[in-house]
N, C-alpha and C positions, 0 to 999 in steps of 0.2 A: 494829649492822648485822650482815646473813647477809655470812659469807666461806667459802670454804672454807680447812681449815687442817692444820697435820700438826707433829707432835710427833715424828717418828721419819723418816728412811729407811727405803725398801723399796717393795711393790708399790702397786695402785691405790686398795687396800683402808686405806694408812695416811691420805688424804684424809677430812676431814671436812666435814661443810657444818653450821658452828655458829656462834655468837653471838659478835663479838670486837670490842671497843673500835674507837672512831672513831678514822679519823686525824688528828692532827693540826695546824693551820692554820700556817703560817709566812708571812713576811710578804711571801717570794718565789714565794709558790705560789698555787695554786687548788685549790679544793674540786671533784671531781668525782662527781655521780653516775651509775656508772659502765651502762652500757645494754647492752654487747657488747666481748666478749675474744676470744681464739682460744687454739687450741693449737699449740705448737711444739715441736718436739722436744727442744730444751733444757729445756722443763718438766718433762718425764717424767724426764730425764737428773736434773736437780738433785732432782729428787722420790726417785728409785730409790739418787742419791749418786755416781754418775758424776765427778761435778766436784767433786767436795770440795776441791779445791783451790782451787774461787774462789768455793763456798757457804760455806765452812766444815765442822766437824767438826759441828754441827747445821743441820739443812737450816733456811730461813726460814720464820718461823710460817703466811705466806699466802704460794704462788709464785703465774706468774701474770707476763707483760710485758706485753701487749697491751692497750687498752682503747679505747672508745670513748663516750662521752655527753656529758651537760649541765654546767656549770659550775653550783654551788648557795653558793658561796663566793670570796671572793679577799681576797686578803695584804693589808696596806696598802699593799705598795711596788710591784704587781700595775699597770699603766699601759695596757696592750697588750687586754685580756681584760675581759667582762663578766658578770655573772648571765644564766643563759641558754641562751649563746653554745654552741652545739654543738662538741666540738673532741676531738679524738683523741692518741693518743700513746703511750710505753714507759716500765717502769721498767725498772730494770736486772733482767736476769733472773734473775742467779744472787741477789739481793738478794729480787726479789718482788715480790707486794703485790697484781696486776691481779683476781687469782680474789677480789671483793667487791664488795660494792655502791659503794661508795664511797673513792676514791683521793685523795691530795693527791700532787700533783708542780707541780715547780716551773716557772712558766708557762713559761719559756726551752726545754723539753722537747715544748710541746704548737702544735697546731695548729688551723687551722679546716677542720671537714668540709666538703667542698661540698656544695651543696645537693642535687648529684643522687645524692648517697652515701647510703646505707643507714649507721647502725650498723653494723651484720654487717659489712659490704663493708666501713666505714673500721677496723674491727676489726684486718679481715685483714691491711692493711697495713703496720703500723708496723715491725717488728722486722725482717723479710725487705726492706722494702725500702730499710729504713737500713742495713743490714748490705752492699747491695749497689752504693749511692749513690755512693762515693768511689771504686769500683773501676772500675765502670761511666764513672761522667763524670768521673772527671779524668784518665783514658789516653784515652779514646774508642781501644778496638781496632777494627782493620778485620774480622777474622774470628774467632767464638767459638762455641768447641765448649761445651757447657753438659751436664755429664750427671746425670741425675733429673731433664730438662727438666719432669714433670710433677708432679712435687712442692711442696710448699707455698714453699719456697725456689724453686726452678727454674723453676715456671711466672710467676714475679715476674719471675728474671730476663732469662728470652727476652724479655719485652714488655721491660723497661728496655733490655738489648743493642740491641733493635730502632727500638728512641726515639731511642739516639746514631748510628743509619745502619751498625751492624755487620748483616756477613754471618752470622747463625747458623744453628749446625747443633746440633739436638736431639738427646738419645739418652734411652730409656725405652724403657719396657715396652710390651708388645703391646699391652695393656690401655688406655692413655697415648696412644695414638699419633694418635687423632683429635680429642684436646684439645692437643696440642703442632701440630698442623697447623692447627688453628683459630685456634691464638695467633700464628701465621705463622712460623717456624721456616724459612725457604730450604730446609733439609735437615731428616730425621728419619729416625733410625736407631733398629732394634727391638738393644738388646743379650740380650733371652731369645734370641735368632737372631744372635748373633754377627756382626751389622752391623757393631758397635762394633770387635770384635775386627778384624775384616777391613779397618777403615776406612784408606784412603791419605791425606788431603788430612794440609795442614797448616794452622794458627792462632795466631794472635796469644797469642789466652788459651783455656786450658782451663780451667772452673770447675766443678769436683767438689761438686755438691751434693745426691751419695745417697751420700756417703761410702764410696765401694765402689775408687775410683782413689786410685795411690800417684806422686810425681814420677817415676820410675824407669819406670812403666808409660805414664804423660799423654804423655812426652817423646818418643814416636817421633810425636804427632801436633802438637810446638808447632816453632813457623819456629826458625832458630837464635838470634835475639832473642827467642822464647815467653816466655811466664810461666803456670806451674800455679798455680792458685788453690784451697784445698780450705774447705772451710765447718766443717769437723773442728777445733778447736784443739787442741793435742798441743804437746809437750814440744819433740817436734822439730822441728816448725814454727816454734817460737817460740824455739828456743835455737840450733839446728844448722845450719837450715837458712841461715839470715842470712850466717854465717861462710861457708858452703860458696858461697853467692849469688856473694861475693866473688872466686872465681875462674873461675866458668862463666859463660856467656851464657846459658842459656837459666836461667829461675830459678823460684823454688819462695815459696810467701808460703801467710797463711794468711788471713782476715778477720774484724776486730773490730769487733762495734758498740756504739756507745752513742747514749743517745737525744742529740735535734738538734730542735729546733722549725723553724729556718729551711729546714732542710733536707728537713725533711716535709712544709713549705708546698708548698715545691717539687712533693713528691709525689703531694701535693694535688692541683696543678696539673697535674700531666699525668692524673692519674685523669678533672679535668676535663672534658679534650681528648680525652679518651677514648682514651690511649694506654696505659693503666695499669687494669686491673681483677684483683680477688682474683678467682678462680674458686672458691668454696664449695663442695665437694666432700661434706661434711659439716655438720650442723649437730645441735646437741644447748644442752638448759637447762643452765646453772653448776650446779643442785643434780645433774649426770647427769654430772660431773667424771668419774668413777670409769672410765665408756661410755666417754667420749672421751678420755681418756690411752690406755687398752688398745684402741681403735681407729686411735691415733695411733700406736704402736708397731708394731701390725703391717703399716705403710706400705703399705697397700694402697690409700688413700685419695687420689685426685687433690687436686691444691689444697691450699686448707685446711679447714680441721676449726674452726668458728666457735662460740662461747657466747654464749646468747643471757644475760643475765643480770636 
């Protein structure tokens, strides 16, 4: 099978699109062939070595979480899933694998596309909106400040906020602002114009997903029960902040995903109802890897950034 691959960290250039052994079959999994990916900013991060600390000191042969197409195989122990069966889903990201034609993940991970889904569109889903699933419905906040409302993260989560009956208020760029108003947003704030700066209200949850807010700075706009949310993993999120949690009210977290079949059902499900759409900002072929990382970096691109494959 074509994948694309890399033998080194570093820029877009250490991407290859070459010939690399099939995956695998286990008897817990499905054979997928794979139709449409996307890009996320973590892929360029684990590509570039950002995260070496949960890629490893060698980045993985094919990165790559996102996927979407046909089942052309299943496990024996496989009961739920058929030959066929359209169905979407993630591998772990710092792990890999999505950037090829053909993926095995274990059916517990995947789900079924609606029918009124695209590829592309079921592509875009997986990653950003499991990432965002646990946070979003099991507090249900009443008011949510969301900032990079219009980012491949962001504009996922204003439609999810807005699914569970929270008040949101958007922040982005000038450029953003008519696609965060479309997504329905209550509020939207331009931060190039210092909206952001200047803003008074307060919220439930503040969720940082342009990685540009620190808890120190979120907190003059969270209630004195708030919680900051940041999409960034960091050292301190994940060691410091816990302890410090412990003696303040208002508090500081960070958010993990991993893939969920049931949970994407879910996701499904509202995409259905039309409460849940990827916005495509971009689209490019898996062999134009190289385009769409170094257009993905330079975060100028609404939405997301989709491979056709």
């Amino acid at each position: 099978m074509k994948a694309v691959t890399t033998r080194r960290y570093g820029g877009p250039n250490v991407l290859l699109w070459t010939e690399s052994p099939m995956p695998r079959l286990t008897p817990d999994a499905v054979l997928v062939r794979v139709r449409a990916s996307s890009v996320n900013p973590v892929d360029w991060k684990v590509r570039r070595g950002d995260v070496r600390l949960f890629s490893g000191l060698r980045p993985p042969k094919i990165l790559g979480s996102d996927f979407a197409g046909d089942i052309v195989d299943i496990g024996a122990g496989v009961k739920d899933f058929s030959v066929n069966e359209r169905v979407f889903g993630m591998l772990n990201a710092f792990r890999g694998g999505a950037y090829a034609e053909y993926v095995t993940v274990n059916a517990s991970h995947v789900a079924h596309i609606p029918d009124q889904l695209s590829y592309l569109e079921a592509a875009c889903l997986p990653l950003v909106s499991l990432t965002l699933y646990d946070l979003l419905f099991s507090h249900r906040f009443k008011r949510v400040l969301i900032n990079g409302c219009g980012g491949g993260l962001g504009h996922i989560a204003v439609q999810m906020a807005i699914a569970t009956g929270a008040y949101v208020t958007g922040a982005c760029s000038t450029r953003n602002q008519a696609l965060a108003k479309a997504l329905g947003c209550d509020r939207v704030l331009d931060y190039t114009r210092q909206e952001l700066e200047n803003h008074q209200e307060h919220y439930d949850l503040v969720l940082d997903t342009a990685g540009t807010l620190t808890f120190r700075k979120a907190r003059r706009w969270l209630q004195p029960a708030g919680c900051f949310v940041s999409s960034i993993p960091s050292a301190h999120a994940m060691l410091i902040a816990p302890l410090l949690n412990r003696c303040r009210h208002q508090r500081e977290a960070y958010i993990w995903v991993k893939p969920d079949g049931k949970k994407l059902a879910r996701i499904g499900q509202l995409a259905e109802e039309g409460k849940l759409k990827a916005h495509i900002g971009a689209q490019f072929s898996l062999q134009d890897i190289r385009t769409a990382h170094t257009v993905s970096e330079q975060g100028t691109t609404p939405g997301k950034i989709a491979l056709l494959v």
